[in-house]
N, C-alpha and C positions, 0 to 999 in steps of 0.2 A: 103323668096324666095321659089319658086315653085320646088318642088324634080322633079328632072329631070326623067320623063318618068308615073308621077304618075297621074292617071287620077280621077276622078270625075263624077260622073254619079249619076241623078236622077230622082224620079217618083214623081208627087202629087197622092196615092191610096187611096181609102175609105174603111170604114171598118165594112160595114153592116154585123154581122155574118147571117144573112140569106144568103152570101154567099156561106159558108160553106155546102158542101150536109149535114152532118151530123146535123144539124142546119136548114137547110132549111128545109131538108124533100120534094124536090121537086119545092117550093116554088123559090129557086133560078133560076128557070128557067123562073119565071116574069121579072127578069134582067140580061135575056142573056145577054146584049149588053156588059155589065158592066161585066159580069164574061169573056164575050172571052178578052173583052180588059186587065182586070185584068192577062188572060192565054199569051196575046201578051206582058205584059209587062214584066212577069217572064220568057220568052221565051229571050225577048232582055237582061234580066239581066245575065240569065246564061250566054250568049254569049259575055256578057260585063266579065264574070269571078273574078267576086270580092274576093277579100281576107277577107273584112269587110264590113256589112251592118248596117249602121246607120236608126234606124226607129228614128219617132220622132212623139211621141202620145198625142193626147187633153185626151188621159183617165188613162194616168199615174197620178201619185201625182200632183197636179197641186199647185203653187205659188203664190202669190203676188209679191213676192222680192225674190226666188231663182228658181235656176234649180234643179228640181230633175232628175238624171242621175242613173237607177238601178244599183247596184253593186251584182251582185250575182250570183257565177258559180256552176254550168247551169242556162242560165235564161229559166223559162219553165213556163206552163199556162195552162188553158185547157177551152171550152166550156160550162164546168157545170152549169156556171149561164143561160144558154141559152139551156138546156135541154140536153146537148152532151157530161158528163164528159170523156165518152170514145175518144171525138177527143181532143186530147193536142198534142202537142209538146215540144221538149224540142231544146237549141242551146247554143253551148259553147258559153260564153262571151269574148270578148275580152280584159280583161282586164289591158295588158299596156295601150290601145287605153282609157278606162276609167281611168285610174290614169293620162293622159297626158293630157287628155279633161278637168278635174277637176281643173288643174294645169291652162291651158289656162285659164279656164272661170273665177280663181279667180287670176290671175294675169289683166286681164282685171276690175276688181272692180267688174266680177260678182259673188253673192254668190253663191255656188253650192255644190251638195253633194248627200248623198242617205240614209240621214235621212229619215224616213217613218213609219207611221203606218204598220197596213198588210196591209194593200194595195197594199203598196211597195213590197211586197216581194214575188211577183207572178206578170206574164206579164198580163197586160189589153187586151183587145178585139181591141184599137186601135192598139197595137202591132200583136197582134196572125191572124188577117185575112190577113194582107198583108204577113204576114211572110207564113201562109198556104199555097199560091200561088207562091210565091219564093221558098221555102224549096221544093215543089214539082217537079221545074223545075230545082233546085240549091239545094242540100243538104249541099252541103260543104263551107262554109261559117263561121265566125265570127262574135257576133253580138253585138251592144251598142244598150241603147233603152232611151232617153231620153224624158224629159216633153218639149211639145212647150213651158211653164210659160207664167205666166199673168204679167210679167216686162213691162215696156214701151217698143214699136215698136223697136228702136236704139238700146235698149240692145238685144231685139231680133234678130236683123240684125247680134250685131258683137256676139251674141252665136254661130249663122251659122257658122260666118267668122273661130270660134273659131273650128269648128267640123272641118271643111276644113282644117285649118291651121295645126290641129292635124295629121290630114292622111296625109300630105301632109311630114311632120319631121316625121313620121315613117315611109313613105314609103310606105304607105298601097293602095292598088286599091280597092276605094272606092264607093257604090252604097249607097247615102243618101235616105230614102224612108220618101214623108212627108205624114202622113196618116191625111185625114181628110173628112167628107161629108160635100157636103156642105147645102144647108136652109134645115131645118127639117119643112119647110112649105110653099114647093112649090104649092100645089095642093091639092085639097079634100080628097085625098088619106093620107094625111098625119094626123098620130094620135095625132097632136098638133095642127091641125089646119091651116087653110092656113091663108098668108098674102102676097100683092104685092109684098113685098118687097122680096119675097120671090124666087120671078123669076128673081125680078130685080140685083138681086145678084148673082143669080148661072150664069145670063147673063155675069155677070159684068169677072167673073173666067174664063168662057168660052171664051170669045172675046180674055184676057189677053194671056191665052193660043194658043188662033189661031192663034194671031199676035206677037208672039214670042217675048213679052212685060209684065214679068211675073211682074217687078218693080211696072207696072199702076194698081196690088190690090191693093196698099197700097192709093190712091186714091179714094178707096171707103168708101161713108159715113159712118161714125160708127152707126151713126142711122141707118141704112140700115141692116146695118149688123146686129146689135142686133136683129130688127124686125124679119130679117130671122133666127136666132135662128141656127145661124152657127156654126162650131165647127172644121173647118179645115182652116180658113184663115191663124194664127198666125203659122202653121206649114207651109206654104205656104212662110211666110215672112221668116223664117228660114233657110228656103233652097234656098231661095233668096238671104238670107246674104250669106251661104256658097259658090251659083255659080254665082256670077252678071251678069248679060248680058248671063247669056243662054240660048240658044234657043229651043223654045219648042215648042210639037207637040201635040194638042188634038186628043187623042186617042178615047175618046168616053165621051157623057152625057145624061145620062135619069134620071127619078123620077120616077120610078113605083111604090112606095110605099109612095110619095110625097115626100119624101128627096132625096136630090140632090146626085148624084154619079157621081162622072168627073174624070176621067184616062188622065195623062198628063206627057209626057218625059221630061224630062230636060238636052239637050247636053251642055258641055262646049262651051263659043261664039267661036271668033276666035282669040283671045288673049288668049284661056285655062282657 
């Protein structure tokens, strides 16, 4: 049952570190549209005032058959693979919220944990660009960072349900953020290449989002998707498990660099 007064709030962000000035170098100003949307959405989180920020990254540890869920306080990172070791961050972890999450996900049949190479043991870029724009607007916060997993769709679904269900028995006001870009080959611009499928997909996000119809990704072909050489769907289906029926507002989409970048809200429906 729903903790009486505890809410839910989410964003679909992407995570080009060309966002980043320190990383850009300038460059981030080919996707304004995409940093002011990114600056409107850290603008609406502070005001949402969360106690916990759930990200959820395509460049965490990724699975076949578990969640990888980072466990480690402070969770911190920094730019260096991208020229910038001087922009990092650091954010306390929340971690009842990750021992409670673990508990959910493996009482649900799903494996989970924060086994890891090094990989694990530092935040990814799918975590650290969305978080640089929240932290900027919000510093005070608590944070979990888990793997979208490559599980089937269903377990994806009740992972969300499981993040939700978590904040929801602690008590926690919750801002889920699913980081992801979408076709890395929309346009000529893109250094992999373009492919139709490529537009026909970031369309496919887009519409979803307009029409306040986040469910109708999961409707799209998996050929499709592969073609477009995506990498934020499955965190999109996750944060769909954790809010069903909510409704959302495209904030903003362009490809300046031929990968897709789409800023999108997600309010609880009218059921909560």
């Amino acid at each position: 049952m729903k903790a009486k007064g505890i809410e839910l709030y989410g964003f679909l962000l992407p995570h080009p570190p060309v966002l980043v000035p320190p990383v850009g170098a300038g460059r981030e100003r080919e996707a304004a549209a995409t940093c002011r949307a990114m600056e409107e959405a850290a603008t609406r989180i502070a005001g949402f005032a969360p106690e916990t920020v759930v990200v959820i990254s395509p460049h965490a540890p990724l699975y076949r058959d578990y969640v990888f869920v980072y466990d480690r306080d402070p969770l911190a990172g920094s730019f260096a693979h991208f020229g910038a070791p001087e922009a990092a961050r650091s954010f306390r972890q929340d971690t009842p919220f990750v021992t409670a999450l673990l508990e959910n996900l493996k009482a649900r049949g799903l494996p989970a944990g924060s086994e890891a190479s090094h990989e694990g043991r530092v935040l990814d870029h799918g975590a650290l660009v969305p978080l640089w724009f929240v932290a900027a607007a919000r510093p005070d916060f608590s944070l979990v960072v888990l793997s979208q997993s490559a599980l089937p769709e269903t377990d994806i679904l009740a992972a969300g349900e499981c993040v939700a269900e978590t904040a929801r028995a602690l008590g926690r006001r919750t801002v889920i953020v699913a980081s992801g870009d979408m076709s890395h080959r929309v346009n000529r611009e893109s250094p992999y290449g373009m492919r139709p499928e490529g537009a026909v997909f970031d369309k496919a996000i887009c519409d979803a989002m307009a029409a306040s119809d986040p469910a109708s990704v999961r409707s799209i072909d998996p050929g499709v998707r592969e073609a477009a050489a995506e990498c934020g769907y499955r965190s999109i289906v996750m944060l769909d498990g954790a809010m069903p029926g909510a409704r959302t507002e495209l904030l903003s989409y362009e490809a300046p660099f031929g990968i897709g970048y789409c800023v999108a809200e997600f309010r609880q429906g009218a059921e909560g």
